[in-house]
N, C-alpha and C positions, 0 to 999 in steps of 0.2 A: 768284370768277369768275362772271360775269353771261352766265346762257347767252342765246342768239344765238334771233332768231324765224328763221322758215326763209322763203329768197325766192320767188318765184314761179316755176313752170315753163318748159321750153325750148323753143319755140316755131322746132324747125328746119327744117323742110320749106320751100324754097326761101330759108332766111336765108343771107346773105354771112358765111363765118368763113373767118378765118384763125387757122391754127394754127401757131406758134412752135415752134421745134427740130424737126430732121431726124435725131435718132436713133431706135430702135427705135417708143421711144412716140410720137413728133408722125409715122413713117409709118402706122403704125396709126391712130392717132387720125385722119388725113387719108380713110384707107380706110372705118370706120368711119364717120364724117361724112359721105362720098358716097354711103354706102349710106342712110344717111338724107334724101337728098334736098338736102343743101346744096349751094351755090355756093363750091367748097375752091380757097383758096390757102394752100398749105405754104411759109414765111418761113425763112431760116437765115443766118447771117452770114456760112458757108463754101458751098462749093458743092457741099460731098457727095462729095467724090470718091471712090469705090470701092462708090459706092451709086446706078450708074447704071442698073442693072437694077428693082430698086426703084421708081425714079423714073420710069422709061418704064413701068411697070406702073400707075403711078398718075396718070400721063399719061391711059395708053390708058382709064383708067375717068372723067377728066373733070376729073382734081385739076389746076391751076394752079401753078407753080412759080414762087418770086422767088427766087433764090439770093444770095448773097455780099454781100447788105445787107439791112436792114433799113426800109423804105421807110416815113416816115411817113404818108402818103400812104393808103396800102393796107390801115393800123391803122385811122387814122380814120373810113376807108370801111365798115368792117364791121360786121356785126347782132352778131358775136361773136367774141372771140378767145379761144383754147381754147393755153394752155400746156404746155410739156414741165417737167418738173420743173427742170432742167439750166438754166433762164430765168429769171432774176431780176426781180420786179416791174418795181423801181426803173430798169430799163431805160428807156431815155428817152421811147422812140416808145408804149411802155404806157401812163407815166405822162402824157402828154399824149391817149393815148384816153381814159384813165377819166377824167380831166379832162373830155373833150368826152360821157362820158356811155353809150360803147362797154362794155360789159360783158366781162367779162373772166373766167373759170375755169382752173382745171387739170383736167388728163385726169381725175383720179381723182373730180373732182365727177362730173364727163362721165358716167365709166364708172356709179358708183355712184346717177343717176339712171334705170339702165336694168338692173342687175342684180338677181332676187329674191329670191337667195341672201343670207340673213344675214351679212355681214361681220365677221371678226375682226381686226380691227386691231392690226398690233403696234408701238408708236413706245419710242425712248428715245434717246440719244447713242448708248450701244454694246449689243449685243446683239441688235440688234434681229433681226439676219438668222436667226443660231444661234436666236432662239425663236421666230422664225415656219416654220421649217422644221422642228422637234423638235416644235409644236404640230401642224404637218398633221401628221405621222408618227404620235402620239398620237391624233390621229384619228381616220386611218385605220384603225389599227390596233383600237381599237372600234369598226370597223364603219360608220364615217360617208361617206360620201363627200365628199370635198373637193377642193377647186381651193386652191393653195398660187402665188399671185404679188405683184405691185405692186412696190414695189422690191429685191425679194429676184431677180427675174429677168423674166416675163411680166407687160406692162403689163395693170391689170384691166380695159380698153378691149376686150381682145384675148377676155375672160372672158365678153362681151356676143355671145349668139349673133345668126350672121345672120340678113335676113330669110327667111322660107318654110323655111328647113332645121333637121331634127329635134334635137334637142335632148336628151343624157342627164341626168336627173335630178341636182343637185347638193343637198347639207344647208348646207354652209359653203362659202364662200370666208377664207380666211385670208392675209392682207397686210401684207406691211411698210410700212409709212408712213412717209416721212422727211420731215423740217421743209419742205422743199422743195415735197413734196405738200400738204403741209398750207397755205401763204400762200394759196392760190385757192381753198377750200371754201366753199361758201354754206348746203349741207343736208347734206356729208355728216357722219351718226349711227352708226358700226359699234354693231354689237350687242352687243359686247364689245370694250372699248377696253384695249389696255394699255399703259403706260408704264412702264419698267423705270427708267430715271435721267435725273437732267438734269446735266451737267457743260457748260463752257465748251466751243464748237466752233463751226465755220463763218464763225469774228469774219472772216474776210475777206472774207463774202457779207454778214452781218448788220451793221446800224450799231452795238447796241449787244449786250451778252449779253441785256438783256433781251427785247431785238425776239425773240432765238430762242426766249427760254422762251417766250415769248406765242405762236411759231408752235406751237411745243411742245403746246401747251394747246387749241389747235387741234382734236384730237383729239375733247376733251369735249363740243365749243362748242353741237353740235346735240342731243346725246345726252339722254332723256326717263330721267324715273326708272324704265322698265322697262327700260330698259340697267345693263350692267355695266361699273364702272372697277377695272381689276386694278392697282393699286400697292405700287412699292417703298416699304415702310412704315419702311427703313432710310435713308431719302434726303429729307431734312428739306425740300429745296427741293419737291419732289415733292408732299409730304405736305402740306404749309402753300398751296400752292398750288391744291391740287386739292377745299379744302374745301367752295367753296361749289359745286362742280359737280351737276347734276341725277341723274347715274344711282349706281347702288347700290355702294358699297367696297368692293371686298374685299380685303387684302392681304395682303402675305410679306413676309419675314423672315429676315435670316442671324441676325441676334443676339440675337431676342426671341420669346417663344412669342405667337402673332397666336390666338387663339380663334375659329373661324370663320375660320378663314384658312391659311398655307399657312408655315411656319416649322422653321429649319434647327436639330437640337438638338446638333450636331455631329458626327454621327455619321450621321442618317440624316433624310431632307424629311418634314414629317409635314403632312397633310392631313386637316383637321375640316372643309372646306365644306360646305354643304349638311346637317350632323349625320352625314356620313361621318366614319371614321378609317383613314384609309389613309397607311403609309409606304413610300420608297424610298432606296434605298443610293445614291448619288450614287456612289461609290466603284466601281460596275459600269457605270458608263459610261465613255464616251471621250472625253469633255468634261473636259479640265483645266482648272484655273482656279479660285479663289473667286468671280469672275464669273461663271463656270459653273454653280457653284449656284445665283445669283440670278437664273439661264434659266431652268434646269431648274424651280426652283420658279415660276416665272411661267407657263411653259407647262402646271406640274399645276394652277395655280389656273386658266387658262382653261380650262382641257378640266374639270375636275370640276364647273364649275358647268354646262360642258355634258351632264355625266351621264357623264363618263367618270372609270374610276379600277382598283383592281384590278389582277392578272394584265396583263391589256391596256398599261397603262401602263406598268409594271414593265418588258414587256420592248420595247417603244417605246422606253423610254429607254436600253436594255440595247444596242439592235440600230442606232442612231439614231452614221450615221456624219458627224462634224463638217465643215463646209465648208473648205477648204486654207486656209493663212495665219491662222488665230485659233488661235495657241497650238500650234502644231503640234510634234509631236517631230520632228527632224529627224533625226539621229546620235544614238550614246552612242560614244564611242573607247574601244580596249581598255584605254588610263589612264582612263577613269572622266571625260571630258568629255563635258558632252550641249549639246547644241544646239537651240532652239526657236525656232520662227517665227511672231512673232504680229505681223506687216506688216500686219495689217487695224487693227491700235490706230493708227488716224493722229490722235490726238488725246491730251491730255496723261491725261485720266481713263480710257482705256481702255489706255494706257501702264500708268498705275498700277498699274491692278488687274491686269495684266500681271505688273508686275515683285515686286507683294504676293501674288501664288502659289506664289513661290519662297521658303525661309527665307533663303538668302544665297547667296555666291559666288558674285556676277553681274557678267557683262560683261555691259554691255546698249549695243546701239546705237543711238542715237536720230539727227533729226536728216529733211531733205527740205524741201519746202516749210514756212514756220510759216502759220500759220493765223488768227495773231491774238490769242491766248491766251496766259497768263502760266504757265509751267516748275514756277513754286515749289510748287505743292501737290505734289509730286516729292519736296522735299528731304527728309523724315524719313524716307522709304520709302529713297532714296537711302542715305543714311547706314547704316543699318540693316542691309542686304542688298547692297547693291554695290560691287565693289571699283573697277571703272574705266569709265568712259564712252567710247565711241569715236563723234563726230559725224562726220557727212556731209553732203551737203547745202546749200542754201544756208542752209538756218535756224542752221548751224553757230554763225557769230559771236552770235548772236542767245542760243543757250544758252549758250554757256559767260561770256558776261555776264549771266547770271542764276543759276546752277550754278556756277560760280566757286568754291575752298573748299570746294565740300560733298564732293568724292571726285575724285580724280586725272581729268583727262580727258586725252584725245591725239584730235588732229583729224584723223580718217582720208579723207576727202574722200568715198571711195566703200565701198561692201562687200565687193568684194575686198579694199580696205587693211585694212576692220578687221577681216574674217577672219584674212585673214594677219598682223597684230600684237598680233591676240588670241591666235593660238594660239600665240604665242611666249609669251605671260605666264600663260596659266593654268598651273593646277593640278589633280591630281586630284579630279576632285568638285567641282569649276566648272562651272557655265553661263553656256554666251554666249547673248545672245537680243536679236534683233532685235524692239523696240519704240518702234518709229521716234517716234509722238507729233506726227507730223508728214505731210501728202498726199504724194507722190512724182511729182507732177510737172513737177519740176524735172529728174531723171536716167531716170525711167519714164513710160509712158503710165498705167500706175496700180497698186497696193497690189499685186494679182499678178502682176505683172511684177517687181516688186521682190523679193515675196516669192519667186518662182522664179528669180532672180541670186542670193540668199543661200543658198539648197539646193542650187544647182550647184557654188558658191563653196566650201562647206562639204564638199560632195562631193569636189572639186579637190583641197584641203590635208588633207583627213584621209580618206582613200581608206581607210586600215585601221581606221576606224572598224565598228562593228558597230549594223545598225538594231534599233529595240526596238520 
């Protein structure tokens, strides 16, 4: 990987930008932009509805509105176009400004040319959220003061104080990064970068798998070798990729002892960075999952080179309650049925690693929108551990022409049906678990909505279930 020279600065006070998407990030970012002096037109191909208040607010401070198109017109008119993640380059009216020469970012360059707090960057397929939120907790919890956003919730636009007003002291900012973020950077270098995995995802945004790894890589592109890259040292793509990056390796491990580094012995995370030797019980947390461990250890390897470890961390990890939908216990039934909800796996590898935390006796339902991605790295795990498949969804047809023969399937349409057809067929000491492998919306507005029809669902048919 050939790191990137870094472009020249932003030159905003009185430039023409338009900013693309009208959700949480492009109104901030419109806000933000007016408070520094630009000429804001806010662009969306809907017209906002139920974000009328918002929009008179940003009216009254001088923002411009083009709603319910995209006007090419207005792209190519401008000193600068400042994206929402949610915005696809390849978009047509983009790809004919940068053509004409119009420059083009995303918020997160935006923000991070104005923030002075050191960035921790957290990117991977999955995980990303659980280890950017267990990393501030971590933290905190040594005493750091931290800002915990980007895509995990508060856009870091939002992170940039305003003018003339006081300002509390920050050490870090720590942020999710999604590939999404990542296609419009020019300079941004977090201080510590981590990428947990790369697995197939987003093939219906991306042309190829590869375009994603390279947004993927994104990440590295600016970072100086006084930076840090935390890597999954179990994830070959990851590893082989990341060789010739500029800043300093350090990595974890479930299967292998990493010396200088952050490695699972089975039993318990052991931690040499920096010539420390600190362990923790993974087993005292509330993070299920053998993915869970590959958080957990990526968040002690970012916090220990930050000087954190010890006590502190221990019980960080101990006290560190998981976000709903990733693996969640749902029920156990007084016959010994439990039920889990991991609806944020909308993707075949975070499926997996789903369904590979269980030893067996799984109903799993998959199944929602497909995404573009091929089923089969699924099958051995399949075989192995699960008794029946219940699809929904449109991606339905989709899998069971490629999962065909590897375990009984029945095509339940929705998650009521395969509630209630699942629990006709288990047994005790079965679990059902919702690992869709697939986005949600086609029947949801998104992954917790889904996730919160399958706990209601499950509520519904086994009423004399007992929580755990």
């Amino acid at each position: 990987m050939i790191r990137k020279a870094k472009s020249d600065g932003l030159a905003l006070a009185g430039a023409k930008v338009v900013v693309v998407g009208g959700a949480r990030t492009g109104l901030s970012t419109a806000r933000f932009l007016i408070g520094q002096g630009c000429r804001v037109t806010l662009t969306d191909m809907s017209d906002l509805a139920g974000k009328e208040a918002q929009l008179s607010e940003l009216r009254a401070l001088g923002v411009v509105t083009d709603l319910g198109r995209h006007n090419p017109e207005l792209f190519l008119g401008a000193d600068l176009i400042v994206v929402s993640p949610g915005v696809p380059l390849y978009l047509e009216a983009l790809v004919e400004a940068k053509r004409k020469g119009v420059r083009i970012i995303g918020e997160v360059e935006l923000a991070a040319r104005f923030l002075t707090a050191p960035i921790i960057a957290v990117t991977g397929t999955n995980g990303k959220t659980t280890t950017t939120a267990l990393l501030g907790k971590i933290l905190d919890a040594c005493g750091k003061r931290v800002l915990v956003g980007g895509n995990i919730g508060t856009p870091l636009i939002e992170f940039v104080p305003e003018r003339g007003k006081a300002v509390s002291p920050v050490d870090y900012i720590v942020a999710e990064i999604s590939s999404f973020q990542l296609e419009a950077v020019e300079t941004f270098a977090p201080r510590v970068a981590l990428l947990l995995n790369i697995t197939p995802d987003h093939l219906d945004r991306y042309r190829s798998y590869e375009e994603y790894i390279a947004a993927k890589l994104e990440i590295f592109a600016y970072q100086t070798p006084k930076d840090i890259a935390v890597l999954n040292g179990d994830d070959e793509l990851v590893t082989s990729r990341t060789r010739g990056i500029a800043a300093e390796r350090i990595y974890f491990s479930r299967t292998h002892e990493v010396p200088g580094g952050v490695w699972y012995n089975g039993t318990d995370i052991v931690c040499t960075i920096g010539g420390t030797n600190a362990s923790y019980d993974p087993a005292r947390s509330r993070l299920s999952g053998v993915h869970n461990i590959e958080n957990i250890m990526a968040a002690v390897a970012g916090a220990a080179w930050l000087g954190c470890g010890g006590d502190a961390v221990a019980r960080a990890i101990r006290e560190f309650v998981p976000h709903a939908h990733r693996l969640q216990h749902v029920l156990t039934t007084s016959s010994g049925v439990s039920f889990y909800d991991d609806s944020k796996a909308t993707n075949v590898g975070a499926a997996l690693k789903s369904i590979e935390s269980f030893a067996g006796g799984l109903h799993v339902i998959l199944g929602g929108v497909d995404k573009g991605g091929s089923y089969a790295p699924m099958k051995e795990a399949l075989k192995k551990r699960v008794k029946v498949l219940y699809l929904i969804g449109e991606a339905s047809p989709i899998i069971e022409r490629e999962l065909s023969g590897i375990v009984p399937i029945v095509t339940a349409g929705t998650i009521g049906q395969a509630v209630q057809i699942a629990g006709k067929r288990v047994e005790p000491g079965d679990t059902v678990l919702l690992a869709p492998a697939c986005s949600s919306f086609d029947q949801y507005r998104n992954y917790q909505e889904r996730g919160d029809d399958f706990i209601q669902q499950v509520m519904k048919v086994f009423g004399d279930g007992k929580e755990q």
